[in-house]
ZAFI-394186 format. One record per residue (C-alpha): z negated, x, y negated; residue number from 1; residue in one letter. Coordinates in steps of 0.001 Angstrom, whole numbers, plus 500000, padded with zeros to 6 digits. Each point is the difference from the previous one (the first is absolute). Example, Ala and Ser with C-alpha at 12.3 -4.5 7.8 and 13.67 -1.06 7.14 Angstrom:
2
<<492200,512300,504500>,1,A>
<<500660,501370,496560>,2,S>
//
This chain:
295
<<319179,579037,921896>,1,X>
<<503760,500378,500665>,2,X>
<<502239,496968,501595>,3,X>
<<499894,501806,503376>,4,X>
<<496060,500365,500112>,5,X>
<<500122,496541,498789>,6,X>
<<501656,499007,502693>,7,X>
<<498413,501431,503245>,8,X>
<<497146,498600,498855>,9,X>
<<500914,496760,499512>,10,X>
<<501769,500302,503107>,11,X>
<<496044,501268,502066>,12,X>
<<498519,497321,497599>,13,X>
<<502334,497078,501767>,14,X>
<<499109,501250,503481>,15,X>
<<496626,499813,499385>,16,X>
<<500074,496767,498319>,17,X>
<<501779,498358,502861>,18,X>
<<497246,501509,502325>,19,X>
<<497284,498533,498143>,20,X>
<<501157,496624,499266>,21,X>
<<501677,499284,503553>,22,X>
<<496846,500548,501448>,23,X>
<<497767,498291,497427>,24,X>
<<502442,496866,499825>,25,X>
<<500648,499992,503915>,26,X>
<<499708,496488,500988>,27,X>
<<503304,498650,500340>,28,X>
<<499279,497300,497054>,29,X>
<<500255,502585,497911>,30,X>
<<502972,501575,500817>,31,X>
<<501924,498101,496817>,32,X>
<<497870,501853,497659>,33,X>
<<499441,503843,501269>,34,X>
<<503220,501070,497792>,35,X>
<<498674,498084,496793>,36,X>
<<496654,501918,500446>,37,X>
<<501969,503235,500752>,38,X>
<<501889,499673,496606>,39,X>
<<496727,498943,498263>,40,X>
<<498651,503517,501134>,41,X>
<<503142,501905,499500>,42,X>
<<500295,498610,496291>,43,X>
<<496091,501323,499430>,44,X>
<<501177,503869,501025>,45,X>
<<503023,499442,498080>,46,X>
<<498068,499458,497060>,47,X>
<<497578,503121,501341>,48,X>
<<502875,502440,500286>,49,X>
<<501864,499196,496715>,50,X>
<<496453,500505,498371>,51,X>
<<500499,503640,498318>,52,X>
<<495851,500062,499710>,53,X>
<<499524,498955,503474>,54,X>
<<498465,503000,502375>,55,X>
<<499913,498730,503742>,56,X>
<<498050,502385,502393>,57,X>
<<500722,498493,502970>,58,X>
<<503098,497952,500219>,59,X>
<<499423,499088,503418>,60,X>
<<496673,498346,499509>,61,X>
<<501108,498583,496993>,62,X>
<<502996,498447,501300>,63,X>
<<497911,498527,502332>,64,X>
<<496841,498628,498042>,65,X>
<<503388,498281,497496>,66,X>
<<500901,498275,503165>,67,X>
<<496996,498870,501270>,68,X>
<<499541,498606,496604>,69,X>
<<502761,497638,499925>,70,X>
<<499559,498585,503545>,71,X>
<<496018,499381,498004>,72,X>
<<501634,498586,497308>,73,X>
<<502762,497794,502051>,74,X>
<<496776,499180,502191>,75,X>
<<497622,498646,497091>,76,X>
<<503425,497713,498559>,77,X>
<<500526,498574,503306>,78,X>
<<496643,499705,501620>,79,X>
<<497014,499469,497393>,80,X>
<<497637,498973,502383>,81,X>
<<500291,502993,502443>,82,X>
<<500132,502479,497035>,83,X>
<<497047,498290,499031>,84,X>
<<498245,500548,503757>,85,X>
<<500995,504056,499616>,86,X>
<<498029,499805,496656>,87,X>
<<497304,498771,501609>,88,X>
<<500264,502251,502861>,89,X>
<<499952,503067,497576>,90,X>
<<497319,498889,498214>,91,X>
<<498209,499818,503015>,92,X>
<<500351,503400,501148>,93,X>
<<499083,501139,496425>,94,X>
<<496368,497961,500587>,95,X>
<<499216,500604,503589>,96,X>
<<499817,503281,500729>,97,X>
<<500596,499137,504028>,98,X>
<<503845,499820,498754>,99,X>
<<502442,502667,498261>,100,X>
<<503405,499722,499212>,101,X>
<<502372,502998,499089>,102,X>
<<503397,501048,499728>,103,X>
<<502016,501341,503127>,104,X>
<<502319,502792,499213>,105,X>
<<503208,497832,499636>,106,X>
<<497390,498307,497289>,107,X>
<<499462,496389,502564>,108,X>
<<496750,498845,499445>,109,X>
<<497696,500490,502856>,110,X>
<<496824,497912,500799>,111,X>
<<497342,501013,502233>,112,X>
<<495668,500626,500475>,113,X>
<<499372,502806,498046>,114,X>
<<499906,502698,501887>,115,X>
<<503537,499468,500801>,116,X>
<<500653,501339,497051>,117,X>
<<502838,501881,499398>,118,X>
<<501649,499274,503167>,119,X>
<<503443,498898,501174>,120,X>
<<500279,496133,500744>,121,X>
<<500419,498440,503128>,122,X>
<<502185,496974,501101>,123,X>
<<497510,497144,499707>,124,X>
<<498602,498361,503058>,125,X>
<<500533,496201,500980>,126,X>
<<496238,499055,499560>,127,X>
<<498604,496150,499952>,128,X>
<<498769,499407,497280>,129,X>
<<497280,497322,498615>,130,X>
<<500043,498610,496455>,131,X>
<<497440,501431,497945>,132,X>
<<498674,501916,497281>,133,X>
<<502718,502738,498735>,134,X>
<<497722,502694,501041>,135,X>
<<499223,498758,503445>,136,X>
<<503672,499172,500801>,137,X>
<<500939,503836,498819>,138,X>
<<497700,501802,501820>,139,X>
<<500684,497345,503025>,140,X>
<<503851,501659,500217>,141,X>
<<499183,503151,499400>,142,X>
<<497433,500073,502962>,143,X>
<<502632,499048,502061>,144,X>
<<502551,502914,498961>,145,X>
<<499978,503324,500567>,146,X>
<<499872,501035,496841>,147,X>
<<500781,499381,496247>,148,X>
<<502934,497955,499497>,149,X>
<<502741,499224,497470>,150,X>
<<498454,497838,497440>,151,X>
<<503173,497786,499259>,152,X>
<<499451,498837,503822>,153,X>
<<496645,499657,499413>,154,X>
<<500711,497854,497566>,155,X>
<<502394,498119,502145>,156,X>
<<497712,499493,502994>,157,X>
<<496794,498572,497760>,158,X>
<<502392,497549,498149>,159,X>
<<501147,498550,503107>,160,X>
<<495877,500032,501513>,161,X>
<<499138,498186,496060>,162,X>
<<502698,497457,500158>,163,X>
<<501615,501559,496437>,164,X>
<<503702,499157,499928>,165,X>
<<502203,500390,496542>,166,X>
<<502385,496989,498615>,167,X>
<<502020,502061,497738>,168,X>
<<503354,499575,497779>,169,X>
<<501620,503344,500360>,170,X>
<<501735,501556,496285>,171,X>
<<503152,500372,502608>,172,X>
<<499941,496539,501286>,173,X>
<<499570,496849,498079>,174,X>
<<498173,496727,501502>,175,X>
<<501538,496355,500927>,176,X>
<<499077,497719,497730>,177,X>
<<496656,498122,500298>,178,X>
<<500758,496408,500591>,179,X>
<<497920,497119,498838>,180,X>
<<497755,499583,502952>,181,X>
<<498548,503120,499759>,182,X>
<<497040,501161,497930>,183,X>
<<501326,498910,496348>,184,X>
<<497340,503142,498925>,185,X>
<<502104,502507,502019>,186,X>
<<503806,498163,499068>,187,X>
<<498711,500797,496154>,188,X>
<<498971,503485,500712>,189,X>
<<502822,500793,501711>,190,X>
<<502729,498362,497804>,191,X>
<<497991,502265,497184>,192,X>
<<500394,503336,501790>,193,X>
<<503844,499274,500494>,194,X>
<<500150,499447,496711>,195,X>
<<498559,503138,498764>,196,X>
<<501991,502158,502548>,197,X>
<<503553,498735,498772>,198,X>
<<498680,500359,496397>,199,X>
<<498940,504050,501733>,200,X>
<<503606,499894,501448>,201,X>
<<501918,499512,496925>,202,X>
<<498360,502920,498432>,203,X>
<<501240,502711,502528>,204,X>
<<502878,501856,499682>,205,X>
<<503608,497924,501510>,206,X>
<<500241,502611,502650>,207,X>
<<496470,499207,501230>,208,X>
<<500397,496337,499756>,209,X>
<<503065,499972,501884>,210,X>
<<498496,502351,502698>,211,X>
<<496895,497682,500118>,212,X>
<<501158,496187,499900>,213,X>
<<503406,500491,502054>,214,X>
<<497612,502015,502773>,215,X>
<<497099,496832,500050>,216,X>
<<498941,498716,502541>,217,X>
<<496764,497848,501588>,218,X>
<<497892,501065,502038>,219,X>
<<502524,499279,503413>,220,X>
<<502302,502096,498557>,221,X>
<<502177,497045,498536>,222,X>
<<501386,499560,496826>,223,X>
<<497368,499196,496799>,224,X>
<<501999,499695,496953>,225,X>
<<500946,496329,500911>,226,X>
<<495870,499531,499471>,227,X>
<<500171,501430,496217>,228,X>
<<501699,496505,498911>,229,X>
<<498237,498201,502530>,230,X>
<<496988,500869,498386>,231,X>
<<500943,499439,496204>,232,X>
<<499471,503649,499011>,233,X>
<<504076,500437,499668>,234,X>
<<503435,498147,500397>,235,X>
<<502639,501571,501602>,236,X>
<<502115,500570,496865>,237,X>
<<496507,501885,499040>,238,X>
<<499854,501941,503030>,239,X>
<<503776,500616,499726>,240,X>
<<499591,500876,496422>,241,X>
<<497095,502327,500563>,242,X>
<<502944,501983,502301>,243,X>
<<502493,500285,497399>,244,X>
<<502307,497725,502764>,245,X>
<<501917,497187,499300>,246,X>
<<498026,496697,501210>,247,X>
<<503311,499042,501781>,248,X>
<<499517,503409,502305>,249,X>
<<496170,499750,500791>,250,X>
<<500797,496741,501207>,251,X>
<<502696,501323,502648>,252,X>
<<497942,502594,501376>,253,X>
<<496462,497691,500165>,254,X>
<<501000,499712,503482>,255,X>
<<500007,503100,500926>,256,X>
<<496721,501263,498437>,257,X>
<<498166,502378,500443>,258,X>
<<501916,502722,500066>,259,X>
<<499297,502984,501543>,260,X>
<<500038,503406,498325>,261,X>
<<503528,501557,500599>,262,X>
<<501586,496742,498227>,263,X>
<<497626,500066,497071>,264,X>
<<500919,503689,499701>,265,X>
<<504112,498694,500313>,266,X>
<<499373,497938,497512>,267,X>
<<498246,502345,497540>,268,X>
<<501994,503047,500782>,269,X>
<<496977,502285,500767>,270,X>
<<498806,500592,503297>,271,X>
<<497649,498387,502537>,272,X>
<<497375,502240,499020>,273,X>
<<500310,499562,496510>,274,X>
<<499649,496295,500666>,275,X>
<<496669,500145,501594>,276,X>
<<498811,502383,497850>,277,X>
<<500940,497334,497616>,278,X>
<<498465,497353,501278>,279,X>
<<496546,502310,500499>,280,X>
<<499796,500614,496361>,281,X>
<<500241,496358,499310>,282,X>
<<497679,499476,502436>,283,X>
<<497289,502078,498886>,284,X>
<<500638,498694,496649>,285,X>
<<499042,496389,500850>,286,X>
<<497448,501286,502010>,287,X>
<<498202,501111,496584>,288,X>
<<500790,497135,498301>,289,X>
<<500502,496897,502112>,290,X>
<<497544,500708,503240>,291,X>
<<500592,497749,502683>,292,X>
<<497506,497115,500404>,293,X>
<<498465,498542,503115>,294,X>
<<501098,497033,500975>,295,X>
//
């Protein structure tokens, strides 16, 4: 494949990548992340296309089921419980032959009775639900839809009906410290999870550590890194260190963190792209190694 095939494919590939994760990550809490999970899936095709031995059919469905896989994958880091739930949902349909679900052409899962199946999803009705048994709550929505529906909002509407709700530490955001009045259990666990992420940190390449730490942020949006020496997993000479930055500097700018792409970029001399691809592969390296723990 030449540089100019290469390229208007990559170019489809990105439209259809946006399409699929704006609309799978379209709650406005997750606006923050839908470019991270867009690089995540670019990277993956990347790697596809400068594969010599890799034969793609259909790039359009492929591009597509790559997407859908990283919102999965951002989905199970940041929400174990629900991803859990959609287990359970799937293994449902596989056991009770009542309930089916397949792939829609744009390759969204689709839930619905059986002999739905096959057929194109439709928004999901507001139904009142009763706690219950997984089953009964299932085929409670769907009798009040009118027809299958998207499986993702399935998902959503039985976890709110169950009472399941996620505590989560994000790779992308790091947690205040615990202080002493809380569970002395959870302070341990979480003081060992920093811990192992900073050791994970120091291990990535400078570029992607200086993407990462000088983007962090908690879960409001404000700035993390001052929790790294809260914590005890690293001193700010440490953090500075880990950034190849003079201790002097990191300490002028704390103020100001996070910073948002275009300055990272500034500072690197590569562009804003480049940064969050940065910061995706760093991402789905601690991902593999360090997965986030429940609070």
């Amino acid at each position: 494949m030449n540089d100019t095939e290469l390229d208007d494919r990559l170019r489809t590939a990105g439209t259809l990548v946006r399409r699929v994760v704006a609309f799978r990550l379209r709650h406005d809490s997750f606006a923050q992340d839908r470019e991270d999970v867009q690089a995540e899936a670019l990277v993956d095709l990347i790697r596809r296309l400068q594969d010599p031995a890799a034969n793609v059919e259909d790039w359009n469905a492929y591009v597509s089921v790559v997407a859908h896989h990283a919102c999965d994958r951002y989905f199970r880091a940041r929400f174990p419980q629900r991803h859990r739930l959609k287990n359970r949902i799937r293994y449902l349909a596989d056991q009770d032959r009542r309930f089916a679900i397949w792939s829609g052409p744009d390759g969204q899962l689709v839930f619905g009775w059986n002999h739905f199946h096959g057929q194109q999803p439709v928004t999901i009705s507001n139904v009142l639900l009763k706690p219950g048994p997984l089953e009964t709550v299932c085929a409670a929505l769907l009798q009040g839809s009118a027809g299958p529906v998207p499986l993702d909002d399935l998902v959503d509407q039985v976890a709110n009906c169950l009472g399941i709700r996620d505590v989560h530490i994000s790779l992308d955001t790091v947690p205040p410290p615990v202080t002493s009045t809380q569970d002395r259990d959870r302070k341990i666990d979480q003081e060992r999870w920093l811990a192992r992420l900073w050791m994970e940190i120091l291990q990535l390449p400078l570029a992607q550590r200086v993407a990462l730490l000088l983007h962090l942020r908690d879960e409001r949006g404000g700035p993390a890194l001052p929790n790294l020496p809260a914590s005890g997993a690293a001193t700010l000479r440490q953090i500075a260190t880990a950034m190849e930055m003079p201790a002097d500097e990191l300490a002028a700018i704390w103020a100001s963190l996070p910073w948002n792409d275009l300055k990272i970029a500034e500072r690197l001399q590569i562009t804003r792209q480049q940064v969050i691809n940065l910061r995706a592969a760093a991402r789905q390296r601690l991902a593999r190694r360090c997965p986030p723990t429940p609070s």
